[in-house]
PyMOL CGO cylinders between C-alpha atoms (Angstrom):
from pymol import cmd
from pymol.cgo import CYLINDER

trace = [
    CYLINDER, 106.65, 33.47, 53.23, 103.94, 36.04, 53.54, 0.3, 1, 1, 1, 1, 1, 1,
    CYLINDER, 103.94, 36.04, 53.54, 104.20, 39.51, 51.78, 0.3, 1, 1, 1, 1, 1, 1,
    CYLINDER, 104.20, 39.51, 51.78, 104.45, 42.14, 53.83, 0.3, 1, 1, 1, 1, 1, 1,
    CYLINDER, 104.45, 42.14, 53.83, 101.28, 44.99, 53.64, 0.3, 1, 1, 1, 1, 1, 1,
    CYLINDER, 101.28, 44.99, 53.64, 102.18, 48.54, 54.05, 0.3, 1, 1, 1, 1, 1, 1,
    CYLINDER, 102.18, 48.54, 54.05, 99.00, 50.22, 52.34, 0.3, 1, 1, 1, 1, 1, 1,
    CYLINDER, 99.00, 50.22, 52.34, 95.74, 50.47, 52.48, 0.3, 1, 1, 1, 1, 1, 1,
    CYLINDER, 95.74, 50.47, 52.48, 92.45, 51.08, 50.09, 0.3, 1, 1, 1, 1, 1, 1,
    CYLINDER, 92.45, 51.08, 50.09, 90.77, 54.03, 50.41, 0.3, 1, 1, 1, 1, 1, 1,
    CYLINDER, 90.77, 54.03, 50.41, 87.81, 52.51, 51.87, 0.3, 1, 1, 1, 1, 1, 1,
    CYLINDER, 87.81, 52.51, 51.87, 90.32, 50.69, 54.39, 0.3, 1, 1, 1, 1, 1, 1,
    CYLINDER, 90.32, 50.69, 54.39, 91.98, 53.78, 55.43, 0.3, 1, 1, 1, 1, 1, 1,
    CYLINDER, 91.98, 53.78, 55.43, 89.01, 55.61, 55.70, 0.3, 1, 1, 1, 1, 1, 1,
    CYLINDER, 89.01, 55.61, 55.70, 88.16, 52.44, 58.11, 0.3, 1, 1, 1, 1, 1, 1,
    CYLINDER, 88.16, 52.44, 58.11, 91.41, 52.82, 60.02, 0.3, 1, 1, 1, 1, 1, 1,
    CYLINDER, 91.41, 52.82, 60.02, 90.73, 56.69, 60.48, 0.3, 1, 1, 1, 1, 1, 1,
    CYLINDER, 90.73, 56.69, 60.48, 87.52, 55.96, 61.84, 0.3, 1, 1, 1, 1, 1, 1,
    CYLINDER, 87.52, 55.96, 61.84, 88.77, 53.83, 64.34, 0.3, 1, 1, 1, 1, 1, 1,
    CYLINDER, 88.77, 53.83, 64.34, 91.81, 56.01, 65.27, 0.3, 1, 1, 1, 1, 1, 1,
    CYLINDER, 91.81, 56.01, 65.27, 88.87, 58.67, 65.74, 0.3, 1, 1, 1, 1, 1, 1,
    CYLINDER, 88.87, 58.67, 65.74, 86.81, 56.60, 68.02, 0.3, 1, 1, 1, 1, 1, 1,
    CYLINDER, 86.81, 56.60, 68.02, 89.85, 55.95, 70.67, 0.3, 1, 1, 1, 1, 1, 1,
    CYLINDER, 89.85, 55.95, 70.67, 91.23, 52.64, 68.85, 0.3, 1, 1, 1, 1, 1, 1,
    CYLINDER, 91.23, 52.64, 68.85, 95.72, 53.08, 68.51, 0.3, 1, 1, 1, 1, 1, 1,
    CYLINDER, 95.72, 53.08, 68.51, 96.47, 52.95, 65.41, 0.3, 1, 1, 1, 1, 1, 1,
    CYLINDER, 96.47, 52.95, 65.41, 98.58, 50.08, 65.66, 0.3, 1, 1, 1, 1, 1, 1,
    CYLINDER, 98.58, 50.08, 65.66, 95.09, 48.18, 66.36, 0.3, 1, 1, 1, 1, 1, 1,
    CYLINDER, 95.09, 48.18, 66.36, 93.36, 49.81, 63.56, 0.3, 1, 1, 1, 1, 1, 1,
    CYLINDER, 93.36, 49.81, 63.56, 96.19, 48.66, 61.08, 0.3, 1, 1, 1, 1, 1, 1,
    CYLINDER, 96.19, 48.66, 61.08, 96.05, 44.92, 62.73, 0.3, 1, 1, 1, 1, 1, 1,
    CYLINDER, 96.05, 44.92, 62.73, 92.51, 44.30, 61.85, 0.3, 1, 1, 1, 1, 1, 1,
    CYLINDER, 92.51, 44.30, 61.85, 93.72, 44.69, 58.03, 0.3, 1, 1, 1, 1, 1, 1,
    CYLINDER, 93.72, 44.69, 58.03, 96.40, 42.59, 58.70, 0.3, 1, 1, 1, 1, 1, 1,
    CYLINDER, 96.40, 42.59, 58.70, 99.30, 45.50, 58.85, 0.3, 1, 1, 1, 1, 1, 1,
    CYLINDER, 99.30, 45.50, 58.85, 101.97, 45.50, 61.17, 0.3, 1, 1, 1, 1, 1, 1,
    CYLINDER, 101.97, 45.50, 61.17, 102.63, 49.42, 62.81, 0.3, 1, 1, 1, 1, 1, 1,
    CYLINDER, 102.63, 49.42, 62.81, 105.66, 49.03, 62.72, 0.3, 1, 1, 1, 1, 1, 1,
    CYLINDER, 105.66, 49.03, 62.72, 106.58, 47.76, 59.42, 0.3, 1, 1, 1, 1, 1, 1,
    CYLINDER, 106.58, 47.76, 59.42, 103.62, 50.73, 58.17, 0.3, 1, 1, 1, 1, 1, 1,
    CYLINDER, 103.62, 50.73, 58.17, 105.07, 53.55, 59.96, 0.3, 1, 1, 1, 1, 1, 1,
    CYLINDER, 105.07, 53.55, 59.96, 108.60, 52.88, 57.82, 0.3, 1, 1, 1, 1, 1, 1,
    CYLINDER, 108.60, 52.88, 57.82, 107.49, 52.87, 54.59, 0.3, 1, 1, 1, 1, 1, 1,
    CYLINDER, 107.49, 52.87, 54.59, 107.92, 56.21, 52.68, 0.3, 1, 1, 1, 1, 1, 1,
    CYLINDER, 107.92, 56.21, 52.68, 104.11, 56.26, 51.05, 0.3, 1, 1, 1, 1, 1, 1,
    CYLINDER, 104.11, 56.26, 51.05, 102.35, 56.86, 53.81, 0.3, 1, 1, 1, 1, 1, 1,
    CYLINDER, 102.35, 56.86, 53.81, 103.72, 59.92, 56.07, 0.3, 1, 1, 1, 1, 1, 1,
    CYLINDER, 103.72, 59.92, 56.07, 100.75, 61.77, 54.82, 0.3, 1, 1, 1, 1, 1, 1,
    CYLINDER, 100.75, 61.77, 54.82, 98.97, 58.96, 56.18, 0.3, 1, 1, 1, 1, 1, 1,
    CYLINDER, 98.97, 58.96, 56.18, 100.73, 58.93, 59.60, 0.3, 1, 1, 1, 1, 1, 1,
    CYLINDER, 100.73, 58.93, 59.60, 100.55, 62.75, 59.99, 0.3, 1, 1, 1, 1, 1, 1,
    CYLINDER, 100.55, 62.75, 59.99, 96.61, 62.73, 59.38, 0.3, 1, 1, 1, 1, 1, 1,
    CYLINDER, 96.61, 62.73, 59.38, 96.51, 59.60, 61.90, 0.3, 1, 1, 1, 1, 1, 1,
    CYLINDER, 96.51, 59.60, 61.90, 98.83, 61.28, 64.84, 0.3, 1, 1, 1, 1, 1, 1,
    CYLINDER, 98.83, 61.28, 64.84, 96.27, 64.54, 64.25, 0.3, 1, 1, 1, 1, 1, 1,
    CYLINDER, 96.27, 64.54, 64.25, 93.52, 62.01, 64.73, 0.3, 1, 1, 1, 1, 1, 1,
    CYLINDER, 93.52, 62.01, 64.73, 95.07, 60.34, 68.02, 0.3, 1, 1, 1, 1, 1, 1,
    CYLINDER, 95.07, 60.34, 68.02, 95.48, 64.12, 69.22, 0.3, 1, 1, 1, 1, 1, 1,
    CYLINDER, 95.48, 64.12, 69.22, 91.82, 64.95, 67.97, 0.3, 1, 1, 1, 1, 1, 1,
    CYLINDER, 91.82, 64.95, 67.97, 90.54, 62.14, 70.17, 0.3, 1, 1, 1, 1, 1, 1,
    CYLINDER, 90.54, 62.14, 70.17, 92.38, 62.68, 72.76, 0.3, 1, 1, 1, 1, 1, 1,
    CYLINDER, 92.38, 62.68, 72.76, 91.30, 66.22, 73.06, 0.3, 1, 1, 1, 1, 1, 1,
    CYLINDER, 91.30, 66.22, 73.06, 87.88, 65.32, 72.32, 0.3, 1, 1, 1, 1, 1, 1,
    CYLINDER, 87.88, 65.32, 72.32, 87.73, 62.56, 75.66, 0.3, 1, 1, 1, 1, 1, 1,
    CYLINDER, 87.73, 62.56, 75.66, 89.57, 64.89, 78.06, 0.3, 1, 1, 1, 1, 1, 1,
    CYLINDER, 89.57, 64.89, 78.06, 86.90, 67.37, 77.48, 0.3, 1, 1, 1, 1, 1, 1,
    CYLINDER, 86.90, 67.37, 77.48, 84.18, 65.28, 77.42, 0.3, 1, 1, 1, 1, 1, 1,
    CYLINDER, 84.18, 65.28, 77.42, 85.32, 63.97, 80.57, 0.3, 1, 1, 1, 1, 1, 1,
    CYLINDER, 85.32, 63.97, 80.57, 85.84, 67.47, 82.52, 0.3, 1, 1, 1, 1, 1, 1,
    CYLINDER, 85.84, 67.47, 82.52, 82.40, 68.00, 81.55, 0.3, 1, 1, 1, 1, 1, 1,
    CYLINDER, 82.40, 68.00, 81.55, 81.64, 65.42, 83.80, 0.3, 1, 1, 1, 1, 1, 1,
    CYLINDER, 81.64, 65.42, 83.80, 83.82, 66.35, 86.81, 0.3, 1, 1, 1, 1, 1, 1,
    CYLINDER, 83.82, 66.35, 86.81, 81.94, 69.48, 86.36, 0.3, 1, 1, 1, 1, 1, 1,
    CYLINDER, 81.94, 69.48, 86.36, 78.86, 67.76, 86.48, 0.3, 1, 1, 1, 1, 1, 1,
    CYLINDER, 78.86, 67.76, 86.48, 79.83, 66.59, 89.74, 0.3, 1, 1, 1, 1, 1, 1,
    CYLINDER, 79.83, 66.59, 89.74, 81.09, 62.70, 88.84, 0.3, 1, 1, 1, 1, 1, 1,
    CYLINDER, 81.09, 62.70, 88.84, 84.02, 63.18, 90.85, 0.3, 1, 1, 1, 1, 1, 1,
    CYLINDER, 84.02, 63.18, 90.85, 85.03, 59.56, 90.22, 0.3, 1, 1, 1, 1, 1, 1,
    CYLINDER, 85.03, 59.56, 90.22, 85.88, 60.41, 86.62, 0.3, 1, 1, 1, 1, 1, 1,
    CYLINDER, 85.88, 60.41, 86.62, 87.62, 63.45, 87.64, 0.3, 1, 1, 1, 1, 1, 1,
    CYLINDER, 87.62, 63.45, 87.64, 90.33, 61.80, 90.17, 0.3, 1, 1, 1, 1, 1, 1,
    CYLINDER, 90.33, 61.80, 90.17, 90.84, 59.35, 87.90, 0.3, 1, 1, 1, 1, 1, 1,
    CYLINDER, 90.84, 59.35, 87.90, 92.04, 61.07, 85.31, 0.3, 1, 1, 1, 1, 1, 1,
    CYLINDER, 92.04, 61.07, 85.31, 94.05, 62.90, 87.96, 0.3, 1, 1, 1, 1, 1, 1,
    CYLINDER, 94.05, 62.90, 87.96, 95.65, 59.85, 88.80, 0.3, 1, 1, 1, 1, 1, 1,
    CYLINDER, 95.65, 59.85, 88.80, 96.32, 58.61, 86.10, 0.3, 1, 1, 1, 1, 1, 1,
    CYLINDER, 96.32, 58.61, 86.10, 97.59, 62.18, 84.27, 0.3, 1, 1, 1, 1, 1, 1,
    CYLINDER, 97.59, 62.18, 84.27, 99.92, 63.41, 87.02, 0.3, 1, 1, 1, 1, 1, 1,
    CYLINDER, 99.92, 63.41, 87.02, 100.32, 60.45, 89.21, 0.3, 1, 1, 1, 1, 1, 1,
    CYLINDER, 100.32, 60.45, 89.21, 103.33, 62.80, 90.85, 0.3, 1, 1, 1, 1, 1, 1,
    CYLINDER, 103.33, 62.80, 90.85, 100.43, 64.88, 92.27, 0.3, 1, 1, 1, 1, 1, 1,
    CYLINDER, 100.43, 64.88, 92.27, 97.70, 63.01, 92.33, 0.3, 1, 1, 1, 1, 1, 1,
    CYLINDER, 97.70, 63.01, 92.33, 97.81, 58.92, 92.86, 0.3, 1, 1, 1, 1, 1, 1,
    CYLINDER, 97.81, 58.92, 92.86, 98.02, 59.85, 96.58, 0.3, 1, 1, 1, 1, 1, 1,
    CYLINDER, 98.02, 59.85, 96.58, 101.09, 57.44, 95.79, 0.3, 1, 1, 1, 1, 1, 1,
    CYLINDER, 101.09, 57.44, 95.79, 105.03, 58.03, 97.03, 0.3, 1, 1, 1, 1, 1, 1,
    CYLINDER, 105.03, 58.03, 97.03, 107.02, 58.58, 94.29, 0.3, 1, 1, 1, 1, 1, 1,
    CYLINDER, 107.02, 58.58, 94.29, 109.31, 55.39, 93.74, 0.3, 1, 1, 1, 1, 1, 1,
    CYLINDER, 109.31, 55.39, 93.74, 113.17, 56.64, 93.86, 0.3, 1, 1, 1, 1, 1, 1,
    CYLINDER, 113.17, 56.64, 93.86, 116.41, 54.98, 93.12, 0.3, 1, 1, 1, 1, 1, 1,
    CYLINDER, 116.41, 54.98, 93.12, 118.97, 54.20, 96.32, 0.3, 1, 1, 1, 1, 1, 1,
    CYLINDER, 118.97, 54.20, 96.32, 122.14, 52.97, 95.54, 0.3, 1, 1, 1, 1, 1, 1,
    CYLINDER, 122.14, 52.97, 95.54, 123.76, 50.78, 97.71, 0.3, 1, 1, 1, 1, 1, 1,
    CYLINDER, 123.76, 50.78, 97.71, 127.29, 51.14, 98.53, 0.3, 1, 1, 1, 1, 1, 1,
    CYLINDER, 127.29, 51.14, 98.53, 129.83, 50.42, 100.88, 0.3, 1, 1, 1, 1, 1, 1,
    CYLINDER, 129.83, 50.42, 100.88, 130.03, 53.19, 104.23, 0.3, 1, 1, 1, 1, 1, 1,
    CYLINDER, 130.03, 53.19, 104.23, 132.68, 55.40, 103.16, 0.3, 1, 1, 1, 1, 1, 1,
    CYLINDER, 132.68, 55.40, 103.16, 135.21, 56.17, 105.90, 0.3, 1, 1, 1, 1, 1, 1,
    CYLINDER, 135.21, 56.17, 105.90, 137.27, 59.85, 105.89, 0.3, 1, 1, 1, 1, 1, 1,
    CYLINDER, 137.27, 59.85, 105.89, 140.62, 59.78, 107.35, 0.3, 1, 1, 1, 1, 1, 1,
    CYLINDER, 140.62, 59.78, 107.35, 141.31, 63.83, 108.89, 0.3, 1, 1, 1, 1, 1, 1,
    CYLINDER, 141.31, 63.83, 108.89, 144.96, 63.71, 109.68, 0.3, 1, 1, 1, 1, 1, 1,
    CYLINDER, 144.96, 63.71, 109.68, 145.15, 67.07, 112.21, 0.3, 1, 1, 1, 1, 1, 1,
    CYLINDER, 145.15, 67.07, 112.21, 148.57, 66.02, 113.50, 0.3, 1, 1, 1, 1, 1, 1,
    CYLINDER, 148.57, 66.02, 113.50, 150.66, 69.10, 112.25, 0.3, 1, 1, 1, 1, 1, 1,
    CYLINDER, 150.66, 69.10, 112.25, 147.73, 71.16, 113.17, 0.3, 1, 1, 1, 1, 1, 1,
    CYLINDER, 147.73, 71.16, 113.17, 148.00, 70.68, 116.71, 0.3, 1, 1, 1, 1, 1, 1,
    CYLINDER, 148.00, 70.68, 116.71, 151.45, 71.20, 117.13, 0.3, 1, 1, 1, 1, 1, 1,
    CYLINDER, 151.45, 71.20, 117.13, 151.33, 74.75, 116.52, 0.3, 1, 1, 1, 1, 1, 1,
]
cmd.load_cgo(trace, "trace")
């Protein structure tokens, strides 16, 4: 049975943060050095690791939005609704919001007004 691999070298993390950094998950960056996320995110060693990764995602993340309002302002108003769209499809995806109906049998009311109309 293969061993399971939870760490990486230094040069391999250094890889992986690269990666993370250029808009690759980390779950992908992990794979190509043969690392499950999952089974990496559990072991103890490496929440420094994950904490300097999830900055990384955000860091990205940060860095594409406003690289990408730059061009909405620059009048690539493709870019710009698709982000919308995909962002806050509630407002934006031009899109009715899917809702839940239950089914269920008609419900019937019986109003018994007998003693009431005697008086």
């Amino acid at each position: 049975m293969k061993e399971k691999v939870t760490s990486l070298s230094e040069a391999e993390s250094k890889a992986v943060l690269r990666a993370v950094l250029a808009g690759q998950t980390v779950a992908d960056a992990l794979n190509v050095f043969g690392i499950r996320y999952d089974e990496w995110i559990e072991c103890e060693n490496n929440e420094q690791a994950v904490d300097v990764l999830e900055k990384a995602e955000a860091y990205f993340s940060m860095s594409f939005i406003t690289g990408l309002m730059e061009r909405c302002r620059q009048g690539e108003w493709r870019a710009c609704k698709e982000f919308l769209e995909k962002r806050f499809p509630e407002r934006w995806s031009g899109k009715p919001l899917e809702t839940q109906v239950r089914k269920t049998e008609p419900i019937s009311f019986i109003i018994d007004l007998g003693s009431e109309l005697e008086d």
